[in-house]
Backbone as JSON, one array per atom type, in Angstrom:
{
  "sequence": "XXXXXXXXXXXXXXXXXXXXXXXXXXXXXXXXXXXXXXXXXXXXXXXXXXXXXXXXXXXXXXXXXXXXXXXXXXXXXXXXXXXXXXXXXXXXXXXXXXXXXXXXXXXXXXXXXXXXXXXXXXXXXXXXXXXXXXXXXXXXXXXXXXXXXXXXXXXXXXXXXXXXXXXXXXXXXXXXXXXXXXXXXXXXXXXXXXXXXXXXXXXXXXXXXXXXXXXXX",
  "N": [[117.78, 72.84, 40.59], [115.1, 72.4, 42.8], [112.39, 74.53, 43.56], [110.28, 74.28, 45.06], [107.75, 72.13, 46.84], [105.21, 70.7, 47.45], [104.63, 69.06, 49.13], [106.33, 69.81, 51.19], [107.72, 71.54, 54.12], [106.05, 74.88, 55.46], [108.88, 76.08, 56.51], [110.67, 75.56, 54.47], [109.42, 76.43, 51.82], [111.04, 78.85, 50.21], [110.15, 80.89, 48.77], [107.62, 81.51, 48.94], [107.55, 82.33, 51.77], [108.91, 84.68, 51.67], [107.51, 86.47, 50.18], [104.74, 85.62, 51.09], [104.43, 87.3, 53.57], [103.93, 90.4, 52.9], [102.44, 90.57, 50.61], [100.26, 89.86, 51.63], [99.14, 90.95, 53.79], [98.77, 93.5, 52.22], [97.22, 92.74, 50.3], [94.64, 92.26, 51.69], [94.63, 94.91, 52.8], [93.65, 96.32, 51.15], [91.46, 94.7, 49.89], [89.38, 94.3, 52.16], [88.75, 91.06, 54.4], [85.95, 89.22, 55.62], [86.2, 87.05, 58.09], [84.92, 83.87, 58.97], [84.64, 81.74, 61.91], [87.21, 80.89, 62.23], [88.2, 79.69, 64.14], [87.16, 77.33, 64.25], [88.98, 75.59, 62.37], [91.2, 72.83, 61.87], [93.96, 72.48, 64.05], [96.34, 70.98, 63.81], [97.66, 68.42, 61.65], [97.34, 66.75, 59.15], [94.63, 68.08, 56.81], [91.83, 68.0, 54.43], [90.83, 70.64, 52.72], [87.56, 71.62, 51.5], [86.1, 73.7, 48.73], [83.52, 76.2, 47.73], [83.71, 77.53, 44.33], [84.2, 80.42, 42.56], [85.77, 82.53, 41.61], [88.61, 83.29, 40.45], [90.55, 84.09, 41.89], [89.79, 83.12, 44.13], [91.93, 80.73, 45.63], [94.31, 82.08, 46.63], [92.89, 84.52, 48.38], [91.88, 82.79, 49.94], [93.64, 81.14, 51.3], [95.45, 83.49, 52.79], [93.56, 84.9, 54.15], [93.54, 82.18, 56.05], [96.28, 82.83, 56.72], [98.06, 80.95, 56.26], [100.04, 78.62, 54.71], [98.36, 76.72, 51.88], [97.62, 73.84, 50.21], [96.69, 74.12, 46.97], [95.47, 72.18, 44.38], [95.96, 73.0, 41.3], [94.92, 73.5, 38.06], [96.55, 71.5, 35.13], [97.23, 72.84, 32.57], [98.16, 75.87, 33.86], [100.64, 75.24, 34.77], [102.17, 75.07, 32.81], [102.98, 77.39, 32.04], [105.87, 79.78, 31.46], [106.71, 81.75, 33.95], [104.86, 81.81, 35.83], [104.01, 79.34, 35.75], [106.24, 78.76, 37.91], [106.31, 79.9, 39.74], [104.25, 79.05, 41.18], [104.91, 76.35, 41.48], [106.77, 76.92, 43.44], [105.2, 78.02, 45.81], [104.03, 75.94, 46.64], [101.89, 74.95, 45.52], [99.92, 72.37, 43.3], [99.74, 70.22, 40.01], [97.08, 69.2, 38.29], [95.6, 67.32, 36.39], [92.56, 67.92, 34.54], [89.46, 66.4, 34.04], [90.28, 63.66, 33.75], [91.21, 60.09, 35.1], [93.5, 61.43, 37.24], [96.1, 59.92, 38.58], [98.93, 60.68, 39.45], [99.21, 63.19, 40.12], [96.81, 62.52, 42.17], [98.18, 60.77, 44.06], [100.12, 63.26, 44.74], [98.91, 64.72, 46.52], [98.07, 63.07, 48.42], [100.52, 62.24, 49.61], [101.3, 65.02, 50.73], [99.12, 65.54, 53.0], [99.69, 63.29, 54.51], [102.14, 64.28, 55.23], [101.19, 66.53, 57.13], [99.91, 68.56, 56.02], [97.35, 71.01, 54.87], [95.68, 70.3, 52.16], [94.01, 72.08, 49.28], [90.86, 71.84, 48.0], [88.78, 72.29, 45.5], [85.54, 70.66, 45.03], [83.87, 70.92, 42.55], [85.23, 71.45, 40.07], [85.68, 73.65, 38.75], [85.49, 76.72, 37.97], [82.29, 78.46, 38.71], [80.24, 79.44, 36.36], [78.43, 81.32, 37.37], [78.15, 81.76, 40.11], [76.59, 79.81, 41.52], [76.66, 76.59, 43.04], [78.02, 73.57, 41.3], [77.35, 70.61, 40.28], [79.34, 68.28, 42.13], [82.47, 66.49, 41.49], [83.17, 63.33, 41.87], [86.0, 63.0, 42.51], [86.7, 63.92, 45.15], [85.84, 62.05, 47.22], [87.46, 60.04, 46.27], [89.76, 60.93, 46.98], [89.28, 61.39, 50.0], [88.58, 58.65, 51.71], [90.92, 57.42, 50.76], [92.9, 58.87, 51.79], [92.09, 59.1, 54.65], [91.65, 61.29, 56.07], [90.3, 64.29, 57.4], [87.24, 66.41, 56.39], [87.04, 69.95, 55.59], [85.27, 72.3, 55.03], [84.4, 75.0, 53.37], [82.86, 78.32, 52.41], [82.98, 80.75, 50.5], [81.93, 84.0, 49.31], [81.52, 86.86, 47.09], [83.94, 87.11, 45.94], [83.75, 87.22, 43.28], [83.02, 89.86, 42.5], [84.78, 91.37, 44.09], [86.55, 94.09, 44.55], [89.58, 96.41, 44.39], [90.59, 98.4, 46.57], [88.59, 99.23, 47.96], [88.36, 100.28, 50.98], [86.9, 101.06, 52.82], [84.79, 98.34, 52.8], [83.98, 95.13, 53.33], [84.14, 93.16, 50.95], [84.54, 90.69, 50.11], [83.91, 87.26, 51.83], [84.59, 85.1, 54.02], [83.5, 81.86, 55.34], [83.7, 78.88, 57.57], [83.15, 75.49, 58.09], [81.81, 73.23, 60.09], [84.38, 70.62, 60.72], [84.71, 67.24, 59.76], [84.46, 63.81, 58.94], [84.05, 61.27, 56.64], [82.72, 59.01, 57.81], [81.14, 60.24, 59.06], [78.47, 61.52, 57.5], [75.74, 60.88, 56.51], [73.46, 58.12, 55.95], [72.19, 57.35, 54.17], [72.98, 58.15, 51.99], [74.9, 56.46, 51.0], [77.31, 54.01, 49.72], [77.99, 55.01, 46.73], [80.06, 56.82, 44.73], [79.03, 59.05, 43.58], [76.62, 60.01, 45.24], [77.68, 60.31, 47.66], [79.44, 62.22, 47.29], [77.9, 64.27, 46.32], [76.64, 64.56, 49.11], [79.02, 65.49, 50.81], [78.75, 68.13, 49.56], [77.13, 69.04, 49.98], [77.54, 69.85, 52.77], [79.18, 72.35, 52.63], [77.27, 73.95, 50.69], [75.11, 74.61, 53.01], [76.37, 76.55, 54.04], [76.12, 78.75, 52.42], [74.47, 81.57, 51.07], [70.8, 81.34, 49.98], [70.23, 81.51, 47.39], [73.22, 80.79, 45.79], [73.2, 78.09, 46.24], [72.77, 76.42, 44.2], [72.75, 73.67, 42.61], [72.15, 72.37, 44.68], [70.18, 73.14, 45.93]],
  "CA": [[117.36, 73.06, 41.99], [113.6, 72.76, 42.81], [112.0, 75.86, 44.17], [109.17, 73.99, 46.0], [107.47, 70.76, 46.7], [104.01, 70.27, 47.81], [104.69, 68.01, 50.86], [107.59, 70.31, 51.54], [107.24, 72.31, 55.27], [106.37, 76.46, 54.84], [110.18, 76.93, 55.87], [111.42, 75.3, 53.23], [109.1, 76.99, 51.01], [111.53, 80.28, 50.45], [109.67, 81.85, 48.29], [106.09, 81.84, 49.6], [107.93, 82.57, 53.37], [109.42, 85.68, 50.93], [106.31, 87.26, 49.67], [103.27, 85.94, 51.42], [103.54, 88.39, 54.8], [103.69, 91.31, 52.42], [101.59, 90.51, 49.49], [99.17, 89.03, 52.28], [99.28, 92.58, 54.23], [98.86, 94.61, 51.07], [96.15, 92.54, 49.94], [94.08, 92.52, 52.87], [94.68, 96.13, 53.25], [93.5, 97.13, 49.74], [90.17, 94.49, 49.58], [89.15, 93.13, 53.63], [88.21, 90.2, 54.27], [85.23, 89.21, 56.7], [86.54, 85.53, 58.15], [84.1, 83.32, 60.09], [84.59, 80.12, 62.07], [88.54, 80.41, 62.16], [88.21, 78.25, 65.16], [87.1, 75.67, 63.46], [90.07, 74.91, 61.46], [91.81, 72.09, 63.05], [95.33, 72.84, 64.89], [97.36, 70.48, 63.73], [97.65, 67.22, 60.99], [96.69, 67.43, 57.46], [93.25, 68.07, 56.6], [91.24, 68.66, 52.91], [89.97, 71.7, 52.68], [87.02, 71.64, 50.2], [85.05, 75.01, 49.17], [83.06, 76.28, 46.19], [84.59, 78.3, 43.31], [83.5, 81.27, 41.82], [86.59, 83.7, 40.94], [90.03, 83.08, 40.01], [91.14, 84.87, 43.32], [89.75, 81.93, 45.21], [92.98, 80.38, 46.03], [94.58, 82.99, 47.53], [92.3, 85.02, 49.45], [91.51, 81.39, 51.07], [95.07, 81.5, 52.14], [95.2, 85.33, 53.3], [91.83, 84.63, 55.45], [93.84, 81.16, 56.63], [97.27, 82.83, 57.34], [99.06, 79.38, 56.29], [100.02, 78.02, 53.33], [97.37, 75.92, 51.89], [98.76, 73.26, 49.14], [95.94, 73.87, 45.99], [95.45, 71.43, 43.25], [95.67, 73.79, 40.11], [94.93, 72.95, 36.5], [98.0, 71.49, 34.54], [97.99, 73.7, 32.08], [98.56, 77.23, 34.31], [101.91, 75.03, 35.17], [103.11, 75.19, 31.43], [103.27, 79.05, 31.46], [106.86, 79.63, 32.46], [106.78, 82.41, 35.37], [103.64, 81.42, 36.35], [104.44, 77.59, 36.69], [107.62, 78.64, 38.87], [105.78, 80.63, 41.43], [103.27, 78.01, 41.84], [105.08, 75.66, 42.26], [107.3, 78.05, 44.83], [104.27, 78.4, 46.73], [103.26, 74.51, 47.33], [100.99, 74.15, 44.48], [100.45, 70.84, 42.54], [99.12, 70.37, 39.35], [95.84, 68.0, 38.19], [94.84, 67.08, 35.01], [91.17, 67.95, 34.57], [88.82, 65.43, 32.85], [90.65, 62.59, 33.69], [91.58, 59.92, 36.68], [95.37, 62.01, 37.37], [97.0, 59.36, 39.53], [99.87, 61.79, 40.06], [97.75, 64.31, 41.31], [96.19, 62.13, 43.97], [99.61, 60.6, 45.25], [100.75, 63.94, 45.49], [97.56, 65.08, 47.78], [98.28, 61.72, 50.03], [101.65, 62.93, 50.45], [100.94, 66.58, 51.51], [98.2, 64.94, 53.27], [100.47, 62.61, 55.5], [102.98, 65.24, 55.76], [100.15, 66.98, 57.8], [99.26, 69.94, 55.45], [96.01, 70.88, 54.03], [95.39, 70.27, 50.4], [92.72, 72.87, 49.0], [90.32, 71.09, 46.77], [87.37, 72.32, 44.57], [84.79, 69.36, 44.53], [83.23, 71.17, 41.37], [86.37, 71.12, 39.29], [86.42, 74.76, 37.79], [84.63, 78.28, 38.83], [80.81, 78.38, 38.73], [79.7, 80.85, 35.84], [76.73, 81.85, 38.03], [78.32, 81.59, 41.48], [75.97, 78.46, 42.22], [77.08, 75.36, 43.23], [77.63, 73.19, 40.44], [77.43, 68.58, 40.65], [80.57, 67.74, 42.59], [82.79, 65.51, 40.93], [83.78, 62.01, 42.68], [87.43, 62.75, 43.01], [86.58, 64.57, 46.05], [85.2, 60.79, 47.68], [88.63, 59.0, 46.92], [90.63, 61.24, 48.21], [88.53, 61.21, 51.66], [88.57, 57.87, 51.34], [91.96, 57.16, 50.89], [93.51, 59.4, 53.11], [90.95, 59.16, 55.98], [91.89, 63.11, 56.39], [89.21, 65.14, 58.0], [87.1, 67.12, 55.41], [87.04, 71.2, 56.57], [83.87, 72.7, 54.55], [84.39, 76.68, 53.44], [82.09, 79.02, 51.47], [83.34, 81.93, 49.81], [81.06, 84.79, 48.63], [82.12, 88.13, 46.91], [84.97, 87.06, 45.52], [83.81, 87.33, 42.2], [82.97, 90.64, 42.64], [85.16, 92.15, 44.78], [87.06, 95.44, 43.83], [90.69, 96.53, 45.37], [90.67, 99.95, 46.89], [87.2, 99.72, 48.54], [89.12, 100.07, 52.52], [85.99, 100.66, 53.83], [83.67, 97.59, 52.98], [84.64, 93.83, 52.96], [82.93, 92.46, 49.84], [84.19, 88.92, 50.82], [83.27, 86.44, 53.03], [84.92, 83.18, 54.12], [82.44, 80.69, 56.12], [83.95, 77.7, 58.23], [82.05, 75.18, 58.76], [82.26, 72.39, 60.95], [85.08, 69.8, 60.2], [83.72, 66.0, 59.34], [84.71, 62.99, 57.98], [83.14, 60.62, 55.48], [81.78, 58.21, 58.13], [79.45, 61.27, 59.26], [77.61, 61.28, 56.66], [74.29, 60.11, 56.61], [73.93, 56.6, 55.72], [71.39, 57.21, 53.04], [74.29, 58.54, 50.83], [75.32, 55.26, 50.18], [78.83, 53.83, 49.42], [78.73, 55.38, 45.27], [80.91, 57.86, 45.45], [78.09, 60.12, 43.05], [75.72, 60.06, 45.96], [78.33, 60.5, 48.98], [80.14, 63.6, 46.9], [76.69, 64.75, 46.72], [76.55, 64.82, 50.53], [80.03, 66.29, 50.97], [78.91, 69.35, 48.72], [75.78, 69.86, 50.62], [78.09, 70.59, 53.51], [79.22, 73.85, 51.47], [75.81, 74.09, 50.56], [74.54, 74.75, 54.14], [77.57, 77.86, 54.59], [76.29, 79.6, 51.28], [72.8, 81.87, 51.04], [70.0, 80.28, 49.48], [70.53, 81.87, 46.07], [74.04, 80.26, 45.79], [73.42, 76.87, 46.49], [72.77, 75.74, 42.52], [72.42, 72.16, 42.59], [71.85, 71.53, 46.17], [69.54, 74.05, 47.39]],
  "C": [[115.84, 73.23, 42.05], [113.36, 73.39, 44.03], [111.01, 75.4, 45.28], [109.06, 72.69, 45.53], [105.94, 71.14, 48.02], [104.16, 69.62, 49.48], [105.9, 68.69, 51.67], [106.8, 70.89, 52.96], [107.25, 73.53, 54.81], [107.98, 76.67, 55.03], [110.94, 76.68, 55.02], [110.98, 75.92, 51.52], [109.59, 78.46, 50.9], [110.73, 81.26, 50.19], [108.25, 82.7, 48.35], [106.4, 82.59, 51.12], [108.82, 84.26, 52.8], [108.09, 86.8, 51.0], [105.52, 87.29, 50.57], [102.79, 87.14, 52.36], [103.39, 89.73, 54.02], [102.76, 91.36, 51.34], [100.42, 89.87, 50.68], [98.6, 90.56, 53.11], [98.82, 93.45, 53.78], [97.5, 94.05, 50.62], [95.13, 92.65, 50.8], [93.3, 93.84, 52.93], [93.76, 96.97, 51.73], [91.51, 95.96, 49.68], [90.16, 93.49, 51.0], [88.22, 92.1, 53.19], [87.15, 89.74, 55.56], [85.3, 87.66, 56.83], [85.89, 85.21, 59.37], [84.17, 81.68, 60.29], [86.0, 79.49, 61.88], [88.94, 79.21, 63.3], [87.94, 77.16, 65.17], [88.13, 74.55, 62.7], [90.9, 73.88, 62.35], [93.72, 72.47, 63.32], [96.32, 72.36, 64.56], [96.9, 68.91, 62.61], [96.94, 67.88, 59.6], [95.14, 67.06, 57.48], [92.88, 68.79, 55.13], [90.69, 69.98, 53.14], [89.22, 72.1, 51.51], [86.04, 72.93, 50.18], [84.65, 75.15, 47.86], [84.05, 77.54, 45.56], [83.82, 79.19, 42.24], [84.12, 82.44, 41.22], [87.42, 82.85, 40.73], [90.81, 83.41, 41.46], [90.87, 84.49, 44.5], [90.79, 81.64, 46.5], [93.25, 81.46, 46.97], [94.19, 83.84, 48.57], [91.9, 84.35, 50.5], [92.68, 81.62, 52.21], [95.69, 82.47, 52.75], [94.43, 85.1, 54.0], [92.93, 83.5, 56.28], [95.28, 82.03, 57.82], [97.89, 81.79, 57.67], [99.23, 79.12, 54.86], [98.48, 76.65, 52.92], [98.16, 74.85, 50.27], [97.32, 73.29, 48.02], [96.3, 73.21, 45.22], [95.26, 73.16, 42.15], [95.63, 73.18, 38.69], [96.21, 72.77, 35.93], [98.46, 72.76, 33.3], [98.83, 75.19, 32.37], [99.93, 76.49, 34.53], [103.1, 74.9, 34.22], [103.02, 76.92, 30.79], [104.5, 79.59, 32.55], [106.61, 80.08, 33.63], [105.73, 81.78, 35.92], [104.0, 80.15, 37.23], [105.74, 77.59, 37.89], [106.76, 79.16, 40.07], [104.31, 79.3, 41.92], [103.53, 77.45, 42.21], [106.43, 75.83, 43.64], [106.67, 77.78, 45.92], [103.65, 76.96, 47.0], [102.18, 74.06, 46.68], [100.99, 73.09, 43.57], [99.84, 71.18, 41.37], [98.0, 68.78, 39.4], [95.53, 68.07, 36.74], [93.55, 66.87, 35.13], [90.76, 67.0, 33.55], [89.49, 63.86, 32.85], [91.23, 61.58, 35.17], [93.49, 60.02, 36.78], [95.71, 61.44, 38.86], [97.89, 59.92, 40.03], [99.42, 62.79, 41.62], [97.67, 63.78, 42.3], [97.17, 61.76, 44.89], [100.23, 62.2, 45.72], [100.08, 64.8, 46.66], [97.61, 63.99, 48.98], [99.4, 62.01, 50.67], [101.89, 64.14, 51.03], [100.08, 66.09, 52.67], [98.83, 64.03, 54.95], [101.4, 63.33, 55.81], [102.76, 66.21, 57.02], [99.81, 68.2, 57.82], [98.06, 69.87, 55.08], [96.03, 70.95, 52.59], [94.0, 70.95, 50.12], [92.46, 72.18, 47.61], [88.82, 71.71, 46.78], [86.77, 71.63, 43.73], [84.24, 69.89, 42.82], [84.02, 70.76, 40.28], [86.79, 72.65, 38.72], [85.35, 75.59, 38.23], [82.89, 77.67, 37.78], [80.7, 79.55, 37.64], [78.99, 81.74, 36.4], [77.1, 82.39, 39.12], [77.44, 80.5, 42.14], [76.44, 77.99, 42.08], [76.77, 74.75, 42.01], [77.75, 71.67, 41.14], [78.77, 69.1, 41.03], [80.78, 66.45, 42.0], [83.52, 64.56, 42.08], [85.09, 62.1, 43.13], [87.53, 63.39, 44.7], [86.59, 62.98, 47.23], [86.39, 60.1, 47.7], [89.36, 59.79, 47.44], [90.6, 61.53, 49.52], [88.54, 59.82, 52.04], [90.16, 57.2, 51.42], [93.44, 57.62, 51.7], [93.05, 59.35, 54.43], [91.38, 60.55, 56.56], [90.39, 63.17, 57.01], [88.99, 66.2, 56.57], [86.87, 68.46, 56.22], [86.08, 71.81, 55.38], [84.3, 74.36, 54.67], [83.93, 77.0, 52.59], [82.83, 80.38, 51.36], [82.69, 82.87, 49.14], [81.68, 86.46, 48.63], [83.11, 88.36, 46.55], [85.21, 87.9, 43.87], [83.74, 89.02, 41.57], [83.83, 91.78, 43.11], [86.12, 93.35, 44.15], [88.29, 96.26, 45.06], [90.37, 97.85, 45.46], [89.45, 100.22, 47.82], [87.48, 99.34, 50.07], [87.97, 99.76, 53.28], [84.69, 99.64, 53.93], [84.62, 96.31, 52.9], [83.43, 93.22, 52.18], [83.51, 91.08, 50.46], [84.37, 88.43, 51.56], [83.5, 85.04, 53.09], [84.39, 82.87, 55.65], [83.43, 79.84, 56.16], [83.54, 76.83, 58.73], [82.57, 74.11, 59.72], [83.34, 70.98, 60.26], [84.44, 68.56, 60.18], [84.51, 64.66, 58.75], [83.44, 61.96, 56.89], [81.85, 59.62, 56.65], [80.99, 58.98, 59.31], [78.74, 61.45, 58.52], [76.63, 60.57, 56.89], [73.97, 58.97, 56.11], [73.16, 56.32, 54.53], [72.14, 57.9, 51.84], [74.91, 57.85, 50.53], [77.0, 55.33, 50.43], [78.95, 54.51, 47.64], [79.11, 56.62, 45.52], [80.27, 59.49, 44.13], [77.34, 60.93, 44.1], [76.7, 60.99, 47.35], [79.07, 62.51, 48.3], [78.8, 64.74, 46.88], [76.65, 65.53, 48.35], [77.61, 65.55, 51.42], [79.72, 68.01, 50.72], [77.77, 70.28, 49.79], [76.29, 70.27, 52.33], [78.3, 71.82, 53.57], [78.07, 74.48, 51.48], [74.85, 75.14, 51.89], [75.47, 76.11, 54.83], [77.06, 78.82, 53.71], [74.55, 80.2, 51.53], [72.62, 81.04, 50.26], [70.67, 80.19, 47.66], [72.02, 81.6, 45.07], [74.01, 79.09, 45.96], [73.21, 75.82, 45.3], [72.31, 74.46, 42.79], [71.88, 71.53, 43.64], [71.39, 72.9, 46.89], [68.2, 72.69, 47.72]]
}
């Protein structure tokens, strides 16, 4: 019996429609979150949602700030550690093989995608040591590209940091920026999809202080 599926709807996802309002509640309640530009998110149809990466605790607090399921790409190997790989993929997560072009992967982001969920994708590929922006990798370009999705632009700061129990401050901070597609882009970003991922990132870029923006301040 499979527990989840990516392109699946939240009510079919039991086990995320189980947990999240209480583990979403609890978390919240133990480290706030300061969320800006929820009105931005679009209402309805699938859309990417690309942001930078700087904790482990990314994911989720994205989705806690969102109040929706969000479908993340996660590294293949967290999906070969039993419990682990069950609740992930419970919760509407896919896996990706890093370092390589994971055809899987991307069909299963077109099909979440056309289903008319958001797929959470980190153009970088893996957390920032620093918290700066690191080069965005190209996979970001075909799958904008091949889905003609709308890209949704979010910065995240304080994650890396943040500390449960502290009620009365909100160390982090999710930015929304304006939604976009590819053929907004500026025309001097070319068709290589080095240059254009470039121009995607510097979306991000423009949500984050200065001292965060690594590659693209």
């Amino acid at each position: 019996m499979r527990v989840g599926a990516p392109e699946w709807p939240e009510r079919r996802l039991w086990l995320w429609r189980l947990l999240y309002p209480p583990v979403r509640a609890l978390a919240l309640f133990l480290a706030p979150v300061r969320f800006v530009g929820a009105e931005r998110l679009p209402r309805e149809g699938g859309f990417i949602l690309i942001a930078n990466h700087i904790s482990w605790m990314d994911p989720p607090w994205i989705e806690f700030a969102l109040g929706r399921a969000v479908r993340f790409m996660a590294k293949y190997e967290l999906f070969q550690i039993p419990v682990l790989g069950f609740l992930l993929r419970a919760i509407g997560c896919f896996p990706v093989r890093r370092g390589e072009a994971d055809r899987e992967a991307m069909a299963t982001a077109l099909r979440v995608l056309a289903a008319g969920h958001s797929v959470g994708f980190f153009p970088e590929g893996h957390r920032s040591p620093n918290a700066a922006l690191l080069r965005a990798h190209p996979g970001i370009v075909l799958l904008a590209r091949r889905s003609a999705a709308p890209l949704v632009p979010l910065a995240i700061t304080g994650s890396e940091r943040a500390r449960l129990g502290r009620f009365w401050r909100r160390d982090i901070t999710i930015r929304v920026g304006e939604p976009f597609r590819l053929t907004d882009l500026p025309e001097s970003a070319g068709r290589d999809r080095g240059p254009v991922a470039d121009a995607v990132m510097r979306r991000i870029a423009a949500l984050l202080p200065a001292d965060m923006r690594g590659a693209y301040r």
